[in-house]
DSSP file (Angstrom, degrees, kcal/mol; ACC not computed):
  #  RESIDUE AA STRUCTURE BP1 BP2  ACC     N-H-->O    O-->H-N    N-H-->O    O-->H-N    TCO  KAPPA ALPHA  PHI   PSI    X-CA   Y-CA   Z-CA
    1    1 A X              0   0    0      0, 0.0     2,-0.1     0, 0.0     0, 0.0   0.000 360.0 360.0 360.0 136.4   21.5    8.9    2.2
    2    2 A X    >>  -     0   0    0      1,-0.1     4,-2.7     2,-0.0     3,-0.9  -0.426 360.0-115.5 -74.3 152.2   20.9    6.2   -0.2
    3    3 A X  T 34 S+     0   0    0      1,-0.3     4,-0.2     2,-0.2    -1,-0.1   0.552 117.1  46.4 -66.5 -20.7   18.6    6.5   -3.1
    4    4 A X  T 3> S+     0   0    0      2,-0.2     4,-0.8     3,-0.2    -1,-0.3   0.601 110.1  57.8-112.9 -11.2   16.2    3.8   -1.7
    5    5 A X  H <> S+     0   0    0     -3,-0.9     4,-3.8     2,-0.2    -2,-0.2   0.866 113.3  35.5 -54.9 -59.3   16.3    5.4    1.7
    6    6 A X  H  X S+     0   0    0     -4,-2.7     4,-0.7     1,-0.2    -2,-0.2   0.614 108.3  64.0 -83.1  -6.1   15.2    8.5    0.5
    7    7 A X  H  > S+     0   0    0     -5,-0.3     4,-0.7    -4,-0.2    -1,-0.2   0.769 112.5  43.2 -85.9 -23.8   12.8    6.9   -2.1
    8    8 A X  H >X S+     0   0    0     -4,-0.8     4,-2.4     1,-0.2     3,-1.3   0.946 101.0  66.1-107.7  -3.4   11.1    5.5    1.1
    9    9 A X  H 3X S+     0   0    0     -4,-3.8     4,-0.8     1,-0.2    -1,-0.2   0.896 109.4  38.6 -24.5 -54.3   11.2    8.6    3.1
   10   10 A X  H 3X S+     0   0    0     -4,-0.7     4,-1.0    -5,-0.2    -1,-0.2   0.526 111.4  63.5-109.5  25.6    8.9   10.2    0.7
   11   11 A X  H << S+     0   0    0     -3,-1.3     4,-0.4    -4,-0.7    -2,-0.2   0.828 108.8  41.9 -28.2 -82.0    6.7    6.7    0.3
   12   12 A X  H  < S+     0   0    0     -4,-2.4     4,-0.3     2,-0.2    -2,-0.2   0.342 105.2  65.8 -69.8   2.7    5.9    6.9    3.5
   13   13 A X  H >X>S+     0   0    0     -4,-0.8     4,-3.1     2,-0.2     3,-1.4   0.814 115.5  33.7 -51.6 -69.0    5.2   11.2    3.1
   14   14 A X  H 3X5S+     0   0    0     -4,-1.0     4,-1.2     1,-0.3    -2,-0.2   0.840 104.8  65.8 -79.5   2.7    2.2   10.3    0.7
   15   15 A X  H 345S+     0   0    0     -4,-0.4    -1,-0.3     2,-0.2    -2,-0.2   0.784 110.8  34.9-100.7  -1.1    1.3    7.7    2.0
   16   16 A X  H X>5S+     0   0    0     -3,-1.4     3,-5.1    -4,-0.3     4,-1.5   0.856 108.8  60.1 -16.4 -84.3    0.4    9.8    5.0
   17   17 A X  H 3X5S+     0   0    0     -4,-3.1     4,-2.9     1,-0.4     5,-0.2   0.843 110.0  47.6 -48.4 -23.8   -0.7   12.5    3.4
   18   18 A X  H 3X<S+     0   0    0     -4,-1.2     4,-0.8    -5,-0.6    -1,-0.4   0.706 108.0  53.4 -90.6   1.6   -3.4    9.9    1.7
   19   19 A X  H <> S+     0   0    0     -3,-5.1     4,-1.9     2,-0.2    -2,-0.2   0.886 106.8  49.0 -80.4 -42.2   -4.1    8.7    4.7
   20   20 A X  H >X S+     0   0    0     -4,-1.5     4,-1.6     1,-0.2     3,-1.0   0.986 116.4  48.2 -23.3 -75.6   -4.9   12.6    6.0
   21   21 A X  H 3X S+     0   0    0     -4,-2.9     4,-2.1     1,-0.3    -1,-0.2   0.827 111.3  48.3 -54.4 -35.2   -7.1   13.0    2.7
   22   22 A X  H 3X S+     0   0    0     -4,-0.8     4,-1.8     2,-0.2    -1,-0.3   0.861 106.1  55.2 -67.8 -31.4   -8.8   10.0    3.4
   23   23 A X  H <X S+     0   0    0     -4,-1.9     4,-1.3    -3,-1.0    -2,-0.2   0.834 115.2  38.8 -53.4 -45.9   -9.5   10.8    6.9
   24   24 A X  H >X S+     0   0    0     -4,-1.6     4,-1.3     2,-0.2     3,-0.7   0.967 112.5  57.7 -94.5 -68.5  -11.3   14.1    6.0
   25   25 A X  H 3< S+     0   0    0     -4,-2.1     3,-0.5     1,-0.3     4,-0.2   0.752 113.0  43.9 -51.5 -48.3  -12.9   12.2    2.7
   26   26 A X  H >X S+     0   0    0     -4,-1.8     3,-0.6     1,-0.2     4,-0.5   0.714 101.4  68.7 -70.9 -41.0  -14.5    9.6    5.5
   27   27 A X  H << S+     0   0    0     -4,-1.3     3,-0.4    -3,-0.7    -1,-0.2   0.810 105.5  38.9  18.2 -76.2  -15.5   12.3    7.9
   28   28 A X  T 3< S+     0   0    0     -4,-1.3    -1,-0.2    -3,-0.5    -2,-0.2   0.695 101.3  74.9 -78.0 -22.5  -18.1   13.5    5.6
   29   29 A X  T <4 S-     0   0    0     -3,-0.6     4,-0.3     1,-0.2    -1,-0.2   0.656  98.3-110.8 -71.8  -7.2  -19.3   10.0    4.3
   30   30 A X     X  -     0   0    0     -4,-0.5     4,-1.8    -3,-0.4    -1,-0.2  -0.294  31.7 -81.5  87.0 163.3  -21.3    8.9    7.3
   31   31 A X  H  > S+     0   0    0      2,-0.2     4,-1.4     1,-0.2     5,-0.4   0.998 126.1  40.2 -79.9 -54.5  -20.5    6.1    9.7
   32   32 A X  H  > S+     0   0    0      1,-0.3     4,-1.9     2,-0.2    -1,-0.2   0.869 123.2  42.6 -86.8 -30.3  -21.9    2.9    7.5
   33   33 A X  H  4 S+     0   0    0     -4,-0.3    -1,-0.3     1,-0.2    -2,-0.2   0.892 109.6  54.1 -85.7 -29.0  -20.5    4.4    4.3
   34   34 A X  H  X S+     0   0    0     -4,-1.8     4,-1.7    -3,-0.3     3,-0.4   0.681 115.5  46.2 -63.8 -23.2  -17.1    5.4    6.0
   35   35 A X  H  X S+     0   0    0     -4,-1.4     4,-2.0     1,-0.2    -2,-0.2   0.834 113.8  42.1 -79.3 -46.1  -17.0    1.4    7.1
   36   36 A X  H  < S+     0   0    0     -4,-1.9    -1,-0.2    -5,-0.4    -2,-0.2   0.386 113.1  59.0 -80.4  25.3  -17.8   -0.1    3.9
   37   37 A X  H >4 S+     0   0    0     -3,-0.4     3,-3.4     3,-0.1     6,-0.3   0.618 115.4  36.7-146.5 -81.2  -15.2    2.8    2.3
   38   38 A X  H 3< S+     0   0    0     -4,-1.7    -2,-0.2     1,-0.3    -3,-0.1   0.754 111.6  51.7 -62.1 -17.4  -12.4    1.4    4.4
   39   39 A X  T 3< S+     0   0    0     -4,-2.0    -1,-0.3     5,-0.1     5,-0.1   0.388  85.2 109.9 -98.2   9.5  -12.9   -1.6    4.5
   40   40 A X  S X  S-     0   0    0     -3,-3.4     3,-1.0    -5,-0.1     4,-0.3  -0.486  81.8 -95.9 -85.8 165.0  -13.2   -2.2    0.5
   41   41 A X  T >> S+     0   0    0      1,-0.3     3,-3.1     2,-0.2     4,-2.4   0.826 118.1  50.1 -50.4 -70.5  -10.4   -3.9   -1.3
   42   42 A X  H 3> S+     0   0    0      1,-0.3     4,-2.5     2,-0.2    -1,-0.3   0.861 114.9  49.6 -49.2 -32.1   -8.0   -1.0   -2.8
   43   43 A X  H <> S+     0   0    0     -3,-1.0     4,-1.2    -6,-0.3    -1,-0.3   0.549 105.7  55.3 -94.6  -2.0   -8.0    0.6    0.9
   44   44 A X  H <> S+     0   0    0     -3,-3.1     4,-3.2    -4,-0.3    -1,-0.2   0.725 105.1  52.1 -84.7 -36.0   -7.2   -2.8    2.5
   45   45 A X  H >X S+     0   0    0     -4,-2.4     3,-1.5     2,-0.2     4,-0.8   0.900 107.4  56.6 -59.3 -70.9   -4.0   -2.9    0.1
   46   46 A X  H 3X S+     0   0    0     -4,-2.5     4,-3.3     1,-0.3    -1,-0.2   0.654 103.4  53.9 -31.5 -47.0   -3.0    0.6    1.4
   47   47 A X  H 3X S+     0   0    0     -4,-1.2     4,-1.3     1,-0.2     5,-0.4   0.981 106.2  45.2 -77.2 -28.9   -3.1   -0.5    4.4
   48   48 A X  H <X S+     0   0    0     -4,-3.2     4,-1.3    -3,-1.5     5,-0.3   0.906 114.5  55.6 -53.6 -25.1   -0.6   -3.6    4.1
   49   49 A X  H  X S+     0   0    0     -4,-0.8     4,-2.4     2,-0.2     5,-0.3   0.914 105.2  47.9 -88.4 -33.2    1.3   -1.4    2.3
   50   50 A X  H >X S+     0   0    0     -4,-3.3     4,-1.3    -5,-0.3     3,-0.5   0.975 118.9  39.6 -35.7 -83.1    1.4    1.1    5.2
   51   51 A X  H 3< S+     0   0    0     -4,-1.3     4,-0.2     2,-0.3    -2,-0.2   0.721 114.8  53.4 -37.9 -37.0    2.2   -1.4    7.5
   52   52 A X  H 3X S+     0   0    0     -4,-1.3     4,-2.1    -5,-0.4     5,-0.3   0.870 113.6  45.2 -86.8 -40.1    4.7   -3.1    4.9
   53   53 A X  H <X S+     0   0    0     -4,-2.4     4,-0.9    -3,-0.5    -1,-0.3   0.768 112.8  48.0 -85.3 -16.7    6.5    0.5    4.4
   54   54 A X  H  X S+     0   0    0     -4,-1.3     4,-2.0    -5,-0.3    -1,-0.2   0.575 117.3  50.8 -94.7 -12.7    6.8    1.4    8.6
   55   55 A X  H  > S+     0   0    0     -5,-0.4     4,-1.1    -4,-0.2    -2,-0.2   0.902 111.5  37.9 -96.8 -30.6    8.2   -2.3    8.8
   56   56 A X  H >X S+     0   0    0     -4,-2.1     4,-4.2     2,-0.2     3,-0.5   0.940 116.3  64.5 -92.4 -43.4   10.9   -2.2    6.1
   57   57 A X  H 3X S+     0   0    0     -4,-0.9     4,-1.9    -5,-0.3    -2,-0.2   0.863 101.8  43.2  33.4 -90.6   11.2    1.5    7.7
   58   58 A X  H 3< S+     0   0    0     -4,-2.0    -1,-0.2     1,-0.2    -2,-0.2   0.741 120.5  43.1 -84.8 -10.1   12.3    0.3   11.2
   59   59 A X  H << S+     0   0    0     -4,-1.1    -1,-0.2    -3,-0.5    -2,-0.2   0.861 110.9  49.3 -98.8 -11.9   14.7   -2.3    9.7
   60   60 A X  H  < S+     0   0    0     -4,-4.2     2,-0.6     1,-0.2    -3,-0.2   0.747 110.8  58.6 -69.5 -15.6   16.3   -0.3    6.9
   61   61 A X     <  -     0   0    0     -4,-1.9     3,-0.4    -5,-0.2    -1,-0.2  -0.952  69.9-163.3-124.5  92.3   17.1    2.8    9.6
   62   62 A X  S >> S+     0   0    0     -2,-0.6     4,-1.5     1,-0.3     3,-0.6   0.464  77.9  66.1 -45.7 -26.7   19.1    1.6   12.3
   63   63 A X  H 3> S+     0   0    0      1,-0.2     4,-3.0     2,-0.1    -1,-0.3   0.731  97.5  68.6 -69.5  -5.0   18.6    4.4   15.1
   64   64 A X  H 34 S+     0   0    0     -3,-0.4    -1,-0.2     1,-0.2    -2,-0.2   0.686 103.0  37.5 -95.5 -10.2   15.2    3.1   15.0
   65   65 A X  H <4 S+     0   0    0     -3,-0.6    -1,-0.2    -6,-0.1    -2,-0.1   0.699 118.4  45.5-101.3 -33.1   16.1    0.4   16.3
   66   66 A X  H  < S+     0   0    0     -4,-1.5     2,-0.5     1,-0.1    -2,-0.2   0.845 100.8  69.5 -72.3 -35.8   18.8    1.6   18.8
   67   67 A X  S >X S-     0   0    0     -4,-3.0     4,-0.8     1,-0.2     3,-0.6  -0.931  76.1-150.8-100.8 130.7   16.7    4.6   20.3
   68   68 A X  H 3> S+     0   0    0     -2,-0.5     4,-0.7     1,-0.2     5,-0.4   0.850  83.4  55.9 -24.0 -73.3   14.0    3.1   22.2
   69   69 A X  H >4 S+     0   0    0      1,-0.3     3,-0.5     2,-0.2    -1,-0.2   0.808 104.8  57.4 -59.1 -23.3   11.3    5.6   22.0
   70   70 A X  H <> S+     0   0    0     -3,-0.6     4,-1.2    -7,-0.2    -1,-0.3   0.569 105.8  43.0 -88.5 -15.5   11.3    5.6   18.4
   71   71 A X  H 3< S+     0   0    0     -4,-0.8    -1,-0.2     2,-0.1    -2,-0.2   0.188 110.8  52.4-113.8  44.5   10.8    2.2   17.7
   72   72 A X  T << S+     0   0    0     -4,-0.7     4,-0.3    -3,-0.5    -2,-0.2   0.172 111.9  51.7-114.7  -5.3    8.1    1.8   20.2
   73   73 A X  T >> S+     0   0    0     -5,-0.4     3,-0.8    -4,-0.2     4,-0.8   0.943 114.6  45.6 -69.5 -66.2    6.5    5.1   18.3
   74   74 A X  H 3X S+     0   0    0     -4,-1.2     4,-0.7     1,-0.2    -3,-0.1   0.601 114.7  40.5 -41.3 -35.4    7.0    3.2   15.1
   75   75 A X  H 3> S+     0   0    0      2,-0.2     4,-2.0     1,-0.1    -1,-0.2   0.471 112.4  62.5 -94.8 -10.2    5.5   -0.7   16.1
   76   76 A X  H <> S+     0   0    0     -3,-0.8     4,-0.9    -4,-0.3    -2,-0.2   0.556 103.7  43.7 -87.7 -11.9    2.8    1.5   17.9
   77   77 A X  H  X S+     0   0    0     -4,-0.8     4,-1.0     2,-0.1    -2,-0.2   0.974 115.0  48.3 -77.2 -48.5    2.0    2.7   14.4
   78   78 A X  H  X S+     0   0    0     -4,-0.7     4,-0.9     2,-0.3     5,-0.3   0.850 110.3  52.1 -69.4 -59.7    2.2   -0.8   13.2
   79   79 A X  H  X S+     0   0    0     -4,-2.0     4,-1.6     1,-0.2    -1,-0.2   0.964 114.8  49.5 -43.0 -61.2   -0.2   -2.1   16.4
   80   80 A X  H  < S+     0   0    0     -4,-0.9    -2,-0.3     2,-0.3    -1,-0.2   0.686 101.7  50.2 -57.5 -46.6   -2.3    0.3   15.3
   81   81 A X  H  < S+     0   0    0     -4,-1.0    -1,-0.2     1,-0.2    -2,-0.1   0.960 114.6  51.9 -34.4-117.5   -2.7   -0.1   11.9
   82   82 A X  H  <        0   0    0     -4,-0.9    -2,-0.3     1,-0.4    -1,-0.2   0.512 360.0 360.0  21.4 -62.5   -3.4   -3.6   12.6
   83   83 A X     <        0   0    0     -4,-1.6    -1,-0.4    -5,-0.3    -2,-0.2   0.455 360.0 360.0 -70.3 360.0   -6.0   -3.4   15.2
C-alpha cells in the first residue's frame, strides 16, 4: 500500500473518530446550541473535508469502484454529508 493510501486511511480514521466526539459533544449541548455548533465556520470546513476525503477515497481505491455495494455505501456517505 502506498504511503498516501495509507496516509488517507488513517485521515479518514480521525476524522470519524471526530465526528463520534463531536456527536456525543452535541448531544449534551441542546438543540439550538448543537445547530449553531454545527453549523459554525471550523465545523463547516470539516465537513468539506469529510466529503473531500470519502471522494478522493472512492477514486484513489479502485474496488470501490468495481464492487457495487461499496460505492453506493461510500456516495451514500457523501449524500449524506451533503444533505
Amino acid at each position: 500500500m502506498s504511503r498516501f493510501r495509507r496516509a488517507m486511511l488513517w485521515a479518514v480514521l480521525a476524522a470519524i473518530l471526530l465526528l463520534a466526539v463531536l456527536s456525543i459533544c452535541g448531544a449534551f449541548l441542546g438543540a439550538d446550541r448543537a445547530q449553531a455548533f454545527f453549523n459554525s465556520l471550523p465545523l463547516v470546513v470539516y465537513w468539506f473535508t469529510a466529503i473531500a476525503l470519502l471522494a478522493v477515497g472512492i477514486v484513489s481505491f479502485r474496488r470501490l469502484l468495481r464492487v457495487p455495494s461499496l460505492f453506493l455505501m461510500h456516495t451514500g456517505c457523501i449524500l449524506v454529508l451533503l444533505g
